[in-house]
N, CA, C and O atoms as CSV, one atom per row, in Angstrom:
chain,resi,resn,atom,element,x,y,z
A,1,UNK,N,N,54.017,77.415,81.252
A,1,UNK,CA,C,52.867,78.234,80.897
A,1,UNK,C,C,52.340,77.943,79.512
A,1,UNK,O,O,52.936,77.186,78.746
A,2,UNK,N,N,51.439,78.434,79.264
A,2,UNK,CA,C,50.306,78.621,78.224
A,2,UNK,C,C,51.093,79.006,77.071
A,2,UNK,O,O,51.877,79.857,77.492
A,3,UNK,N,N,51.285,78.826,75.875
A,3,UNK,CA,C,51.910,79.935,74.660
A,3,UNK,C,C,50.552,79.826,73.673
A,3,UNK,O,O,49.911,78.914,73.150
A,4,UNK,N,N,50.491,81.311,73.726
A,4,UNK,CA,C,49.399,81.888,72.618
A,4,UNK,C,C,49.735,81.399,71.306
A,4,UNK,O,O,50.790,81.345,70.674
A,5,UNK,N,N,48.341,81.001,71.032
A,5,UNK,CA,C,48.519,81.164,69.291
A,5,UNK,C,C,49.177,81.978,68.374
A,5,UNK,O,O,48.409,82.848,67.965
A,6,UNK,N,N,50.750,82.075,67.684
A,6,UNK,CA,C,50.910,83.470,67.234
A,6,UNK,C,C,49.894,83.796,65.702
A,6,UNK,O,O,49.629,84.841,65.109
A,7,UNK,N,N,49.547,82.439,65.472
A,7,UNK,CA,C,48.490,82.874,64.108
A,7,UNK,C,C,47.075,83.820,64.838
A,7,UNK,O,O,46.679,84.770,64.164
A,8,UNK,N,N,46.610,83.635,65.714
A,8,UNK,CA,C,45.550,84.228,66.080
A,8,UNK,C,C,45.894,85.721,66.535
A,8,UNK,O,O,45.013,86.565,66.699
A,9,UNK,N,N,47.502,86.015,66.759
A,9,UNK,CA,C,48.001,87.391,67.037
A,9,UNK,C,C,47.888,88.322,65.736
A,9,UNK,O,O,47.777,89.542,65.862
A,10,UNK,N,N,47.916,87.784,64.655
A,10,UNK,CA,C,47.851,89.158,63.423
A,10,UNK,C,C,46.455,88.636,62.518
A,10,UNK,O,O,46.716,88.250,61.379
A,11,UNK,N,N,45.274,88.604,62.860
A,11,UNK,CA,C,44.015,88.735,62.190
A,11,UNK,C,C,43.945,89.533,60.964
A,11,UNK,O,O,43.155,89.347,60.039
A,12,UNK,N,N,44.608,90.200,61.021
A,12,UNK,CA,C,44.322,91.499,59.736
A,12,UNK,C,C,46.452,92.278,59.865
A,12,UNK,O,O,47.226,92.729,60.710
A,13,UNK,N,N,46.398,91.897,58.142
A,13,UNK,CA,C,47.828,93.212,58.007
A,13,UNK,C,C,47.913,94.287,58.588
A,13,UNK,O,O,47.110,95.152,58.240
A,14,UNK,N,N,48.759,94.566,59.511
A,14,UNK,CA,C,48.813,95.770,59.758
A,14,UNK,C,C,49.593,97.215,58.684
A,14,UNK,O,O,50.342,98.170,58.887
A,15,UNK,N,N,48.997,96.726,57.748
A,15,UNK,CA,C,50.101,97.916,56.906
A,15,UNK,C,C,48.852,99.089,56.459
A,15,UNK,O,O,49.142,99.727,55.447
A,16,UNK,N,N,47.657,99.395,57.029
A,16,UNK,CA,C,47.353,100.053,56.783
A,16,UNK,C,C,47.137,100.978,58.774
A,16,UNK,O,O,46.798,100.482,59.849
A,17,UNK,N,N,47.693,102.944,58.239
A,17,UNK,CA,C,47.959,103.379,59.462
A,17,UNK,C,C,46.895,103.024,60.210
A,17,UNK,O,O,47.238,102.271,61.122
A,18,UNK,N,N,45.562,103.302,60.187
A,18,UNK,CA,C,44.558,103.437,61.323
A,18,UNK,C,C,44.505,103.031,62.339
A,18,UNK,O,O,44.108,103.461,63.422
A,19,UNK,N,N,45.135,101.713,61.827
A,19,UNK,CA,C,44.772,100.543,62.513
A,19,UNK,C,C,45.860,100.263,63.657
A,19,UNK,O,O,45.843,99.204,64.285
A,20,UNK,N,N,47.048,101.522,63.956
A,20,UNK,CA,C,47.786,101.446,64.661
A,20,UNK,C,C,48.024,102.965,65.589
A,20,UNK,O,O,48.090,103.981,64.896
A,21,UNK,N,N,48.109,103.079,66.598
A,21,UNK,CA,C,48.596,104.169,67.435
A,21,UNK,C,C,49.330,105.024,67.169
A,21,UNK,O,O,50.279,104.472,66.612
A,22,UNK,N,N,49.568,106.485,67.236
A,22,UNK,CA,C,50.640,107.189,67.161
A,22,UNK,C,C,51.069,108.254,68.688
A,22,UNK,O,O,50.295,109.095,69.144
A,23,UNK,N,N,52.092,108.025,69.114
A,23,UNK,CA,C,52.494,109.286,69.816
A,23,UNK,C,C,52.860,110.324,69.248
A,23,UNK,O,O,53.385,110.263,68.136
A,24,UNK,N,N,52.627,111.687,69.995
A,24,UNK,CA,C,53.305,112.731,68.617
A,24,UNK,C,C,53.614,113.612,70.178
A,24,UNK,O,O,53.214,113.351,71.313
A,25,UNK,N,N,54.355,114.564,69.746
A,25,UNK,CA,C,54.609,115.865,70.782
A,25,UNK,C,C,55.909,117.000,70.201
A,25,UNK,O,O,56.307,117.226,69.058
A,26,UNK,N,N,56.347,117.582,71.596
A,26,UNK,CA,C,56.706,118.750,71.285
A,26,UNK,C,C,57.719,118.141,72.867
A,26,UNK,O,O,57.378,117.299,73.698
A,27,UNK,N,N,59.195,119.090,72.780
A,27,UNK,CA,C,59.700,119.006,73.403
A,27,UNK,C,C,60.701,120.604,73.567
A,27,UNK,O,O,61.321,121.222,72.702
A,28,UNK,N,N,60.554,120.828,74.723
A,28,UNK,CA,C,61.033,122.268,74.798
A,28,UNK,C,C,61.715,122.755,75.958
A,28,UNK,O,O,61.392,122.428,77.100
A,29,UNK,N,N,62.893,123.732,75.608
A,29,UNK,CA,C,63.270,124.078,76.977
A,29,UNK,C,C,62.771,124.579,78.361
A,29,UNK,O,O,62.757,125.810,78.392
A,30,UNK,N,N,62.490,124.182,79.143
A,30,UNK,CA,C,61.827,124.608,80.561
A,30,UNK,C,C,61.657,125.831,80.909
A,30,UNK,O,O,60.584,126.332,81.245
A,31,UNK,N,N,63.178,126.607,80.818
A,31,UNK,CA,C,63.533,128.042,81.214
A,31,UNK,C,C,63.208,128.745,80.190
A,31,UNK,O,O,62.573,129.785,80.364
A,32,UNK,N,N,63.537,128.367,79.040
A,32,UNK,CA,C,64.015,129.455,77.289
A,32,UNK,C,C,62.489,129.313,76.584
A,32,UNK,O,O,61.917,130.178,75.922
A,33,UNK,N,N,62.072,128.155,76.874
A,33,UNK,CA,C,60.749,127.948,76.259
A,33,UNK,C,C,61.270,127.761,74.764
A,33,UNK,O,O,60.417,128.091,73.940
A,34,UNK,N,N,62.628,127.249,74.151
A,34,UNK,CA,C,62.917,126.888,72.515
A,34,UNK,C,C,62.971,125.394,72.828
A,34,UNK,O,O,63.434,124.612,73.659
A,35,UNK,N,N,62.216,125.427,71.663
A,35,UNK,CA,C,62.463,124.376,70.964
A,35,UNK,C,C,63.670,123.044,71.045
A,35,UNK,O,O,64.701,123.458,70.515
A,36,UNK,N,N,63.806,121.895,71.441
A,36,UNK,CA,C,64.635,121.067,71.593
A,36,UNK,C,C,64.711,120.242,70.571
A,36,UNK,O,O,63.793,119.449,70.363
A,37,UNK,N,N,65.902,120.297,69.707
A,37,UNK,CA,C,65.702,119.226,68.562
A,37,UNK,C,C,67.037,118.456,69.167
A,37,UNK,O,O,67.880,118.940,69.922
A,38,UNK,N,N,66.972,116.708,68.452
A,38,UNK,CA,C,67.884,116.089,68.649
A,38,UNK,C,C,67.903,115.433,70.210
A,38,UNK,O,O,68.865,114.959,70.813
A,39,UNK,N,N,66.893,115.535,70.526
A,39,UNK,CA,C,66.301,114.662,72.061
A,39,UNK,C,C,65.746,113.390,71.696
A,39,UNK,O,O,64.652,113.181,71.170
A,40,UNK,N,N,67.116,112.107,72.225
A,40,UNK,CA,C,65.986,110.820,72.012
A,40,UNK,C,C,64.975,110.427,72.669
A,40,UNK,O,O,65.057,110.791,73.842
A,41,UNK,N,N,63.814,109.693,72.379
A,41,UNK,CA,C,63.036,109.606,72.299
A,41,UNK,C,C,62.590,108.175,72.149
A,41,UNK,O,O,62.149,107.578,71.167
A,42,UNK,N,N,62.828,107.774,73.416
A,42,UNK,CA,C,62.235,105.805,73.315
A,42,UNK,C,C,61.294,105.195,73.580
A,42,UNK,O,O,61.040,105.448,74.757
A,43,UNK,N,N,60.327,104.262,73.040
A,43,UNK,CA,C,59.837,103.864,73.618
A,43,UNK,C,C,59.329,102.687,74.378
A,43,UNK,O,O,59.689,101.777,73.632
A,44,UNK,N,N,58.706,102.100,75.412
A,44,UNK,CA,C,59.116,100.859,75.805
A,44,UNK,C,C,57.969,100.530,76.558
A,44,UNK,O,O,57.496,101.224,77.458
A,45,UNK,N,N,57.388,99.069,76.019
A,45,UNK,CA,C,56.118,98.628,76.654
A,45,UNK,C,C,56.912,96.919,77.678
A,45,UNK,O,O,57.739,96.084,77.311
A,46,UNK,N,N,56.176,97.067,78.905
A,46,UNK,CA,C,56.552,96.115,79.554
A,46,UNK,C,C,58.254,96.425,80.076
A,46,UNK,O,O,58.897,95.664,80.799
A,47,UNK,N,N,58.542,97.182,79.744
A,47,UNK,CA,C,60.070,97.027,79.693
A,47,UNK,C,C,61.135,96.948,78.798
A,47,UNK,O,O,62.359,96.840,78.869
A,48,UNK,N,N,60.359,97.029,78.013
A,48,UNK,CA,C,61.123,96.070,76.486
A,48,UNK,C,C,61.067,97.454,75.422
A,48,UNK,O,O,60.018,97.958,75.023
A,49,UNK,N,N,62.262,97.863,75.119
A,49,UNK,CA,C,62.227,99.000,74.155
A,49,UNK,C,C,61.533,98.617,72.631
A,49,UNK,O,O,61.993,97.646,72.030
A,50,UNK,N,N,60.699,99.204,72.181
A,50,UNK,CA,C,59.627,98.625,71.245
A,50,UNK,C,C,59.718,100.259,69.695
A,50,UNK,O,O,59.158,100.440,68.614
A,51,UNK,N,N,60.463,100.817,70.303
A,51,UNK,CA,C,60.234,102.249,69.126
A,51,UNK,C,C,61.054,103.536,69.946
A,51,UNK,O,O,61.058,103.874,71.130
A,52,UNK,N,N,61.662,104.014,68.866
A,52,UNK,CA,C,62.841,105.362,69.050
A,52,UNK,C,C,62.714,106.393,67.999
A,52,UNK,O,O,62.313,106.161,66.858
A,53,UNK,N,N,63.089,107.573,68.460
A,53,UNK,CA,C,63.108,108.447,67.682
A,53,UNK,C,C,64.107,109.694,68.296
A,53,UNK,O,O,64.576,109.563,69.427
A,54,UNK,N,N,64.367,110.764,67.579
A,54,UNK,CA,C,64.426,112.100,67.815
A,54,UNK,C,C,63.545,112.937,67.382
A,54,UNK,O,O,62.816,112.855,66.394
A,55,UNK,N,N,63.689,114.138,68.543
A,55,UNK,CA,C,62.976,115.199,67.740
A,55,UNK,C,C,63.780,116.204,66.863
A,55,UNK,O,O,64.954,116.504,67.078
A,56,UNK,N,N,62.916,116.750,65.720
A,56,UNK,CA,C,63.428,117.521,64.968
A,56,UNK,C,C,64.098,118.900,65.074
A,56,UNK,O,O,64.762,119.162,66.077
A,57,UNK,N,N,63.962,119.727,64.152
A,57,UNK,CA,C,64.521,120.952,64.744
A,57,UNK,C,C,63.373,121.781,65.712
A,57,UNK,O,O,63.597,122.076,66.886
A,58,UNK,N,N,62.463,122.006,65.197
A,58,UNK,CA,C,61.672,122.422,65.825
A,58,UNK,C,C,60.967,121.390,67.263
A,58,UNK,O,O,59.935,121.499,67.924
A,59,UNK,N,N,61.563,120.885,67.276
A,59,UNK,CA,C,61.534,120.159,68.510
A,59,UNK,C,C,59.820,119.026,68.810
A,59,UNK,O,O,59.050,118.669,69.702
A,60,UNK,N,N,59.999,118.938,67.757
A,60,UNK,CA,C,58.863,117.364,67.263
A,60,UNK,C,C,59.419,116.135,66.862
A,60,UNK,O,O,60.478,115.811,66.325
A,61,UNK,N,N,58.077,115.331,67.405
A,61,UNK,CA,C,58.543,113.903,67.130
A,61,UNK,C,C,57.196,113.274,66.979
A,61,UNK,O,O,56.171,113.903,67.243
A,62,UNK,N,N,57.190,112.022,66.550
A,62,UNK,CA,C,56.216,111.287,66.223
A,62,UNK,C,C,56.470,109.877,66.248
A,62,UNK,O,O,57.316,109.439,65.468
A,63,UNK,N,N,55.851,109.076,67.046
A,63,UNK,CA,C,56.211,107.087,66.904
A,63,UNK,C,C,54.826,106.459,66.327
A,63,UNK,O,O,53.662,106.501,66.726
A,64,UNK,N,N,55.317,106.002,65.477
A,64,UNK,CA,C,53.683,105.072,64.605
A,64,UNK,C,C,54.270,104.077,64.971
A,64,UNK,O,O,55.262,103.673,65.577
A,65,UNK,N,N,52.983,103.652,64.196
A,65,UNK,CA,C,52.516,102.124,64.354
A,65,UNK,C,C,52.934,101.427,65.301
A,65,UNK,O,O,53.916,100.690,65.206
A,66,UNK,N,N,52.045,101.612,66.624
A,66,UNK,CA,C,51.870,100.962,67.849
A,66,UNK,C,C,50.584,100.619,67.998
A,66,UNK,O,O,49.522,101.099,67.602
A,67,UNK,N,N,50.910,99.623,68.697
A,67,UNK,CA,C,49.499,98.898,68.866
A,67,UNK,C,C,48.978,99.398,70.285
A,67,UNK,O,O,49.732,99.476,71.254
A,68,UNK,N,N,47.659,99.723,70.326
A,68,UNK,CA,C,47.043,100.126,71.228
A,68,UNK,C,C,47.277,99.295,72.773
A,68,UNK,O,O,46.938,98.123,72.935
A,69,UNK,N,N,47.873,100.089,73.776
A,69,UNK,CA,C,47.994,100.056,75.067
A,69,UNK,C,C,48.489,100.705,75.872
A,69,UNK,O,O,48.341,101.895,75.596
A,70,UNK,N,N,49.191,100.496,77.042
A,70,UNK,CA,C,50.308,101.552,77.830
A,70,UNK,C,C,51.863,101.495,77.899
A,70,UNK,O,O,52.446,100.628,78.550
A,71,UNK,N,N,52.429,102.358,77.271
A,71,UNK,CA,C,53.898,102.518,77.424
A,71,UNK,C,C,54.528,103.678,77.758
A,71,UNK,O,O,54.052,104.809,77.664
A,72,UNK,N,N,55.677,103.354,78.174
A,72,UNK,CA,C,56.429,104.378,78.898
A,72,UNK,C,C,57.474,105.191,77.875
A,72,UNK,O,O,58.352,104.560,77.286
A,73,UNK,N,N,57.351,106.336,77.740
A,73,UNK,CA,C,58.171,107.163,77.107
A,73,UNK,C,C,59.500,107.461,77.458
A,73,UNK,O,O,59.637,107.379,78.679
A,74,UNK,N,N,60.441,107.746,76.923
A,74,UNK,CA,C,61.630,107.695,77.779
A,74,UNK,C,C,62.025,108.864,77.143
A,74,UNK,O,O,62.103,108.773,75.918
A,75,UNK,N,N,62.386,110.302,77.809
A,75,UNK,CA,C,63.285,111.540,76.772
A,75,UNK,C,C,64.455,111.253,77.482
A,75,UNK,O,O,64.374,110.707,78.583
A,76,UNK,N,N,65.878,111.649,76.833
A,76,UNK,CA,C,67.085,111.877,76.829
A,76,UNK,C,C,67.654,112.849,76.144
A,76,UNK,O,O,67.431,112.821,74.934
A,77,UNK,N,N,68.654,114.124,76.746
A,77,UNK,CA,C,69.630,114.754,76.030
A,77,UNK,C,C,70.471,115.646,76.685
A,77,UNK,O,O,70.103,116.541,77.445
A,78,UNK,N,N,71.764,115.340,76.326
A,78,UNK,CA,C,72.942,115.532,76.895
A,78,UNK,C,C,73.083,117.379,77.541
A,78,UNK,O,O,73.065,118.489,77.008
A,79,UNK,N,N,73.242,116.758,79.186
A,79,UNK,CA,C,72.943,118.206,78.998
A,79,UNK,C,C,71.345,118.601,80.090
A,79,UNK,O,O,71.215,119.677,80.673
A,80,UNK,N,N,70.434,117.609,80.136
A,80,UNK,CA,C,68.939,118.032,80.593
A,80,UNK,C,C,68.539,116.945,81.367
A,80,UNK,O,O,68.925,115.806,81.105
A,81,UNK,N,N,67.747,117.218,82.361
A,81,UNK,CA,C,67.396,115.947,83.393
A,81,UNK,C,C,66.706,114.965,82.329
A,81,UNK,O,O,66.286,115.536,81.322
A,82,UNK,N,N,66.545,113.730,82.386
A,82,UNK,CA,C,65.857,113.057,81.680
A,82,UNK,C,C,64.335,113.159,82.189
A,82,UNK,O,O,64.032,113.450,83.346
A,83,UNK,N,N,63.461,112.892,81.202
A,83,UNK,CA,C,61.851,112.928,81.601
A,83,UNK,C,C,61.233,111.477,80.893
A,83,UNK,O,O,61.456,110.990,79.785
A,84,UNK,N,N,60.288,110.968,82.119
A,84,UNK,CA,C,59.422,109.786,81.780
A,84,UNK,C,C,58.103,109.929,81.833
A,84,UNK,O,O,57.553,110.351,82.851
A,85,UNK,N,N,57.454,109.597,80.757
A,85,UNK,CA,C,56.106,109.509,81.033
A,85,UNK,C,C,55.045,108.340,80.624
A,85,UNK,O,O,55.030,107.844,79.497
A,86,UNK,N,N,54.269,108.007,81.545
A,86,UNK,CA,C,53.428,106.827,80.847
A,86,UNK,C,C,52.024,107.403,79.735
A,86,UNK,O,O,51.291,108.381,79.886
A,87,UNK,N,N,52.036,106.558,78.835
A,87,UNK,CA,C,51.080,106.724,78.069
A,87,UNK,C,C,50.283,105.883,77.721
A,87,UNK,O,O,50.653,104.715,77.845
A,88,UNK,N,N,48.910,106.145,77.164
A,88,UNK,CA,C,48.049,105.369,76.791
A,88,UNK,C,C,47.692,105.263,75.599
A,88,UNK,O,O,47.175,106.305,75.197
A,89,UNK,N,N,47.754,104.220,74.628
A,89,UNK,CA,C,47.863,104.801,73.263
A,89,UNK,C,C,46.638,103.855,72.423
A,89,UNK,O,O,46.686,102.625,72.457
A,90,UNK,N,N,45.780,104.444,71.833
A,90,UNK,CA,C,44.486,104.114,71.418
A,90,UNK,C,C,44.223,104.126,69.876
A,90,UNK,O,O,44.469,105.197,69.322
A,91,UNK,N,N,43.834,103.260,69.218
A,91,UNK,CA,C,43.412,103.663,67.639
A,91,UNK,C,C,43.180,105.121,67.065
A,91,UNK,O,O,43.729,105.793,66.192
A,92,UNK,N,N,42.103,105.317,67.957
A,92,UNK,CA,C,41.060,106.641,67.417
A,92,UNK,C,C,42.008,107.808,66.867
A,92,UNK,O,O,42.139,108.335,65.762
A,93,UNK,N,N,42.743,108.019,68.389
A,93,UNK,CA,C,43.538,109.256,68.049
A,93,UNK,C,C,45.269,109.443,68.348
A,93,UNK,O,O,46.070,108.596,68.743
A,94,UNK,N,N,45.378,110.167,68.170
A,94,UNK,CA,C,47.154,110.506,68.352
A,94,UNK,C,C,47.061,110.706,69.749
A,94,UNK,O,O,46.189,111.411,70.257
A,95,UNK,N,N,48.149,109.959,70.540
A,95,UNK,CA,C,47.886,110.209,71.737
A,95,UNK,C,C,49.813,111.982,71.868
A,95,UNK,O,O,50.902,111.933,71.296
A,96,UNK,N,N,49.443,112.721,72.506
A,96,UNK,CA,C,49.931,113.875,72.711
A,96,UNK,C,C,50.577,113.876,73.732
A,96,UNK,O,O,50.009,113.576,74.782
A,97,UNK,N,N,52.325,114.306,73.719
A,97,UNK,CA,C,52.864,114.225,75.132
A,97,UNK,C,C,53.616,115.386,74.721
A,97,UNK,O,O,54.209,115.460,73.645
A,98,UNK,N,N,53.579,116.354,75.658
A,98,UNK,CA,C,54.330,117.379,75.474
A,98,UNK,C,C,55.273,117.869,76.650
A,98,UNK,O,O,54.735,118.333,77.655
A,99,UNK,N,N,56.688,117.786,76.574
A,99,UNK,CA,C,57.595,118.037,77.826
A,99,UNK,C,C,58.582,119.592,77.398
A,99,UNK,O,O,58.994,120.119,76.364
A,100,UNK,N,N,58.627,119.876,78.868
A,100,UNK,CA,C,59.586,120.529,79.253
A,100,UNK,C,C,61.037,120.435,79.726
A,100,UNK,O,O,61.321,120.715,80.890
A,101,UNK,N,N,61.930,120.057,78.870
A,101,UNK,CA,C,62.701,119.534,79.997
A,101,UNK,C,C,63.671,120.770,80.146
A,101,UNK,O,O,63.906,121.777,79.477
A,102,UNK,N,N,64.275,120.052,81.723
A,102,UNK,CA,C,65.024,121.236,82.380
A,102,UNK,C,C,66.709,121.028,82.580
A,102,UNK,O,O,66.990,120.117,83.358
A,103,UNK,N,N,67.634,121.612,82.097
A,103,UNK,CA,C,68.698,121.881,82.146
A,103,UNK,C,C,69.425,121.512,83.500
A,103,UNK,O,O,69.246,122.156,84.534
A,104,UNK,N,N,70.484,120.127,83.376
A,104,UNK,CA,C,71.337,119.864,84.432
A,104,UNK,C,C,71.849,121.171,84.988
A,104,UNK,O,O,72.582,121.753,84.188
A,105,UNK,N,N,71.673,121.772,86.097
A,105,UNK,CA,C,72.604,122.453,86.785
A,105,UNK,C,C,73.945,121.661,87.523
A,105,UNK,O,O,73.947,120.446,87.723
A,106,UNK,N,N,75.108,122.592,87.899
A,106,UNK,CA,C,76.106,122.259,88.523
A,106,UNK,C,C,75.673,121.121,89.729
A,106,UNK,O,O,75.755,119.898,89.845
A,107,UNK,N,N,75.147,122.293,90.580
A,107,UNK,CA,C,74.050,121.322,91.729
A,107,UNK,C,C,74.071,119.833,91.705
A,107,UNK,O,O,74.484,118.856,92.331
A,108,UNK,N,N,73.166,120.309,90.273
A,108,UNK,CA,C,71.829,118.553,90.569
A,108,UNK,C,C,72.623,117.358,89.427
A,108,UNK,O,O,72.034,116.464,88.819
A,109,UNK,N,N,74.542,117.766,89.360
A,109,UNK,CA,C,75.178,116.974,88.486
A,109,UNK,C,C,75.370,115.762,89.690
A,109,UNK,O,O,75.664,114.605,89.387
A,110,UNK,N,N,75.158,116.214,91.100
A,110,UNK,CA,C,75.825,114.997,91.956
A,110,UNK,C,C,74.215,114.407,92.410
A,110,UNK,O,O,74.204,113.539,93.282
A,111,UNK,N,N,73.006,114.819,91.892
A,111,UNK,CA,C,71.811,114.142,92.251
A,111,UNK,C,C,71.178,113.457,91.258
A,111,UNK,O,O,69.961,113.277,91.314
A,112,UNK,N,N,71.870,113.035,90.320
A,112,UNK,CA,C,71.428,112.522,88.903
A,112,UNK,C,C,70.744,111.134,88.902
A,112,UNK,O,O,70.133,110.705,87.923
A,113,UNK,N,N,70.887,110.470,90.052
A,113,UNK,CA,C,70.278,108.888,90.920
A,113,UNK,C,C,69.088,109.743,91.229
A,113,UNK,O,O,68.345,109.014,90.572
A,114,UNK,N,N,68.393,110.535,91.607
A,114,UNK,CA,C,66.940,111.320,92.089
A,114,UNK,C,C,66.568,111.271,90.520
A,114,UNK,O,O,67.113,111.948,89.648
A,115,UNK,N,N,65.541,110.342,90.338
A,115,UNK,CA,C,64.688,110.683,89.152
A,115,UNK,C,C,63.803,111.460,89.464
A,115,UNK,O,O,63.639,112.021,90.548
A,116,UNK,N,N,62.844,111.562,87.990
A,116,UNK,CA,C,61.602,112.782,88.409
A,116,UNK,C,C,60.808,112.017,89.335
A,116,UNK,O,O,60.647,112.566,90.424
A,117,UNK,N,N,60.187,110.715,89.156
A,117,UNK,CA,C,59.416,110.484,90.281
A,117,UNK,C,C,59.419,110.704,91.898
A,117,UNK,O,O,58.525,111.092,92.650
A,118,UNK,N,N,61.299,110.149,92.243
A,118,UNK,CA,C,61.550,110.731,93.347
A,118,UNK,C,C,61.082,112.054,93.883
A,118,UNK,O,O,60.362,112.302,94.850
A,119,UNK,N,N,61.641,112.800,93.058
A,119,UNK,CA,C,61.672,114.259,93.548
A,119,UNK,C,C,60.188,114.656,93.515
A,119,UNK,O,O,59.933,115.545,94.328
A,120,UNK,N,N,59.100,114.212,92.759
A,120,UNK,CA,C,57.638,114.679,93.121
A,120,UNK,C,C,57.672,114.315,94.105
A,120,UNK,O,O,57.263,115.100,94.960
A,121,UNK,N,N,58.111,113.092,94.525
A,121,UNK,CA,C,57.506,112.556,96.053
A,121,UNK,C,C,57.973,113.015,96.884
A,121,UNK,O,O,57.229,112.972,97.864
A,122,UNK,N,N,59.199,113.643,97.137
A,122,UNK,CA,C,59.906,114.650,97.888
A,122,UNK,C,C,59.762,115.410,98.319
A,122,UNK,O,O,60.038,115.657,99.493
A,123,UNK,N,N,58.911,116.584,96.972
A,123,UNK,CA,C,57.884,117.789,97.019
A,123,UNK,C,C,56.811,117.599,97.718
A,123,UNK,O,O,56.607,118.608,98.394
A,124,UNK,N,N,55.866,116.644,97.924
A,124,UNK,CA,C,54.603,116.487,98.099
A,124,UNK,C,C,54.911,116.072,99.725
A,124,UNK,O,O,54.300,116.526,100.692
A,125,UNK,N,N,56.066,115.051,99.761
A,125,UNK,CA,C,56.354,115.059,101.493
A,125,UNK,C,C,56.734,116.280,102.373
A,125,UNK,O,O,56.469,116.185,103.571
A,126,UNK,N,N,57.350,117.464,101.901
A,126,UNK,CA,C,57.955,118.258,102.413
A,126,UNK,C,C,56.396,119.330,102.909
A,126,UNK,O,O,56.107,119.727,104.037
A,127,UNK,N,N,55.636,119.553,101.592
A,127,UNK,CA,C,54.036,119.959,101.640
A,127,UNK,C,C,53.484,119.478,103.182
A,127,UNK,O,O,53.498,120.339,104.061
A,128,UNK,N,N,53.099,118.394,103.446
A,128,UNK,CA,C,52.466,117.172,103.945
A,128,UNK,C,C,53.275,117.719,105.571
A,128,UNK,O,O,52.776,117.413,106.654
A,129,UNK,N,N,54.571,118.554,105.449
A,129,UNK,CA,C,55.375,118.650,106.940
A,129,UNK,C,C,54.058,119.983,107.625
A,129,UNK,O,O,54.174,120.436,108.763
């Protein structure tokens, strides 16, 4: 294949913010509605983990300097189903993801292979009966 120019990949320093993407959000308990601090927080374009974080006490987080496109968010914390979400992330503005996540029960410790996508599709088939 083809290999891009990498001089034609950085036109301009990126060390000033504007000129780069931010995710920001809020992460909170499902049931309690508090605040989740200490939830990682990854992120990953193509596949490829590209930026991490936690959230704070108050259960915020923030990933700069990304370059404008689509990536997948990844939450984790010990203890809570994991949550994924895709995002779109643009110069202009902060792009905003705000989750709920919900507390492993006893139950759903032996359904932990059912991600969230599964289980929407699960919901929406059972609808559809």
């Amino acid at each position: 294949g083809e290999e891009s120019n990498p001089s034609s990949e950085q036109v301009a320093p990126a060390a000033k913010d504007e000129c780069q993407g931010v995710i920001k959000g809020y992460v909170k308990d499902a049931e309690s509605g508090e605040p989740l601090p200490f939830v990682n927080v990854a992120v990953y374009k193509d596949g490829i983990m590209v930026g991490g974080t936690q959230t704070d006490f108050d259960g915020l987080f923030a990933l700069k300097n990304l370059k404008p496109g689509e990536y997948d968010v990844k939450f984790r914390s010990v203890g809570y189903s994991s949550e994924d979400r895709r995002v779109t992330v643009n110069k202009k503005a902060p792009t905003y993801v705000n989750i709920d996540m919900e507390m492993n029960s006893i139950l759903s410790e032996g359904l932990l292979m059912i991600t969230g996508a599964l289980r929407i599709h699960l919901v929406s088939l059972l609808k559809n009966l």
